[in-house]
matplotlib code that plots the C-alpha trace (Angstrom):
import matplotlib.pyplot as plt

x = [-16.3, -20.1, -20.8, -23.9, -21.4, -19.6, -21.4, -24.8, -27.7, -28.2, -24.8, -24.6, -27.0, -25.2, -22.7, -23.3, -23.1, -26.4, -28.5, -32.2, -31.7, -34.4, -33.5, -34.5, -31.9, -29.5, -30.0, -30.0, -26.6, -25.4, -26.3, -23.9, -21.1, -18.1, -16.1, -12.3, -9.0, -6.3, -3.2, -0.7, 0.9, -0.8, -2.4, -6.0, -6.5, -3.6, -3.4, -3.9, -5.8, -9.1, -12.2, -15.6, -15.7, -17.3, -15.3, -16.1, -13.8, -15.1, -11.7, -8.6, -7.0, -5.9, -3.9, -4.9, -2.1, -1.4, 1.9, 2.4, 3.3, 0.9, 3.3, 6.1, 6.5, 8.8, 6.9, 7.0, 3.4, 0.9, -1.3, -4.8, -6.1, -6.4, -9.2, -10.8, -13.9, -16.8, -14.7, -15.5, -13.9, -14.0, -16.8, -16.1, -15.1, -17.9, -20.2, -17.9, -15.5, -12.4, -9.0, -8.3, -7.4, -5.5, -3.5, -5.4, -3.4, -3.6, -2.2, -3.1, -4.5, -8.1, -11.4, -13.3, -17.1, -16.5, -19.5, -18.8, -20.3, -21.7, -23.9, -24.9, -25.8, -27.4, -29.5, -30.8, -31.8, -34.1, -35.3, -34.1, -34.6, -31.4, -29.3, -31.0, -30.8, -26.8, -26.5, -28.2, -26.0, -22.9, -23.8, -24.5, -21.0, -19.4, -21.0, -19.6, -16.2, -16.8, -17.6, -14.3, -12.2, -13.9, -12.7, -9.7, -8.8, -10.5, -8.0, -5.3, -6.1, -6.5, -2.8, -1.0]
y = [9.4, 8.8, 4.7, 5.5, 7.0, 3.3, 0.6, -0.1, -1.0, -4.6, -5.0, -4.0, -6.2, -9.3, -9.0, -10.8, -8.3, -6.4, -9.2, -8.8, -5.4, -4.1, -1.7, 1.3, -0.2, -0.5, 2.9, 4.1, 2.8, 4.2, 7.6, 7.8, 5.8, 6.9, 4.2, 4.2, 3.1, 2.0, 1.2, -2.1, -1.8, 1.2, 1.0, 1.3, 1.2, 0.8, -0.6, 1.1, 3.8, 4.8, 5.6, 4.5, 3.3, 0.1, -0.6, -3.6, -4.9, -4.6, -5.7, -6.5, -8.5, -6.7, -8.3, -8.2, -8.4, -7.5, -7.0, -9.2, -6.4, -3.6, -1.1, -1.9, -0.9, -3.0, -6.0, -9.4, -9.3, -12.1, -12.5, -13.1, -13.1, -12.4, -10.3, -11.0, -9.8, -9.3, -9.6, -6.4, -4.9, -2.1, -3.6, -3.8, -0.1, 1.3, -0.1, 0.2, 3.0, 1.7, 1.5, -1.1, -4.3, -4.8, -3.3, -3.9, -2.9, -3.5, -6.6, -5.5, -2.4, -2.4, -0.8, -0.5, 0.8, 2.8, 4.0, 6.5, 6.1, 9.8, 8.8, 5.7, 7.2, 9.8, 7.4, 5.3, 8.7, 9.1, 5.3, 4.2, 0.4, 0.1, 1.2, -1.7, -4.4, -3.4, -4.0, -7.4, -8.5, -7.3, -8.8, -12.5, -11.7, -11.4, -14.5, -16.7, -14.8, -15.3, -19.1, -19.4, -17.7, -20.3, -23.6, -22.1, -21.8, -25.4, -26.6, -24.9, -26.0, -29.6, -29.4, -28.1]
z = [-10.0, -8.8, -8.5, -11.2, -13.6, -13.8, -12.6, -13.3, -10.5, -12.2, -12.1, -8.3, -7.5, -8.8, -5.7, -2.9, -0.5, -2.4, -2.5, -2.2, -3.4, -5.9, -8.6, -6.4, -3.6, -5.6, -7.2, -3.7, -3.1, -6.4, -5.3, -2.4, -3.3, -5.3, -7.4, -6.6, -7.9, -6.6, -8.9, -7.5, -4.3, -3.1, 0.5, 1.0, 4.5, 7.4, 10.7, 13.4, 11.5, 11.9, 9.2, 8.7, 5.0, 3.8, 0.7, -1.9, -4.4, -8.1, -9.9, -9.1, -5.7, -2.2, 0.1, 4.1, 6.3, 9.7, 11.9, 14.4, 16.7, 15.8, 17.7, 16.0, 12.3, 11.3, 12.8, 10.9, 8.6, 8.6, 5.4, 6.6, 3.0, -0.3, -1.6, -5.2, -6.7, -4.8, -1.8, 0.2, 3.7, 6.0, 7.6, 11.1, 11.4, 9.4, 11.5, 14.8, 15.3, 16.0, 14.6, 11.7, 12.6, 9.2, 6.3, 3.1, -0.1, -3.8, -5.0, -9.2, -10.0, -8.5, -8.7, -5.5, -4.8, -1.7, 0.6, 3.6, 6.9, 6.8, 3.4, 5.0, 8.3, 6.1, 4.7, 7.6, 8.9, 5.7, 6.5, 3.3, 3.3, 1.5, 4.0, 6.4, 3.9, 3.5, 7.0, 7.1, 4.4, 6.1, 9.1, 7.5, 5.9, 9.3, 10.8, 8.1, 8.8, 12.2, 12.1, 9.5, 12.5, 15.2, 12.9, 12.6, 16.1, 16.7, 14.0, 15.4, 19.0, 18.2, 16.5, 19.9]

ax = plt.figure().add_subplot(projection="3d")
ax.plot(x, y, z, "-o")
ax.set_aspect("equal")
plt.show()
């Protein structure tokens, strides 16, 4: 189902990750992404896996986890988080080819906004400022991931 069929461009715009998008942004995005669901327990994206979607969470929760020893498949699991709405990921490989560095599955039946790398590499090639402002926001996203990840270790360094 087209993004434009179920969610609206005001209503996109109210997530963080589309802020400081004007109606014709957000309509835009709308045009290439696809709105996707997901029913409990099913698994979105798995470790070790690669592709290049950037997926954002509309309803629902998703779990991120990640085992301890990637090679192994029955390798003890480490929550990293739980995903609510307007929680988004996939970031780091649609901007960065590379394997995923998580599991994410559905906690509840979700409903997820999912953009492909080819649409959005479509659309910087058309120098839609859309695609640009997506890719600030994602990246101002990361940083306060980042920064999270860097009080974490602190913490977890002081308590050694």
């Amino acid at each position: 189902m087209t993004a434009s069929d179920s969610i609206t461009a005001e209503s996109l715009r109210a997530i963080p990750l589309f802020q400081g998008f004007n109606a014709t942004d957000a309509t835009q995005i709308l045009d290439v992404a696809e709105v996707v669901t997901f029913e409990p327990g099913r698994l979105i994206l798995q470790q070790g896996d690669s592709s290049r979607d950037l997926w954002v969470l509309l309803e629902g929760t998703c779990e991120v986890s990640r085992r301890i020893e990637p090679g192994k498949a029955d390798s003890k699991r480490m929550v990293l988080a739980m995903l609510e709405s307007p929680g988004h990921f996939g970031d780091m490989s649609f901007f960065s080819p590379s394997p995923h560095s998580a599991d994410v599955k559905a906690v509840t039946a979700v409903k997820l906004l999912r953009i492909t790398h080819s649409d959005y590499r479509d659309l910087i090639a058309e120098g839609v400022q859309a695609a640009y402002k997506l890719a600030y926001n994602v990246t101002e996203s990361l940083v306060r991931r980042l920064r999270r990840m860097d009080d974490w270790v602190a913490e977890l360094a002081a308590s050694t």
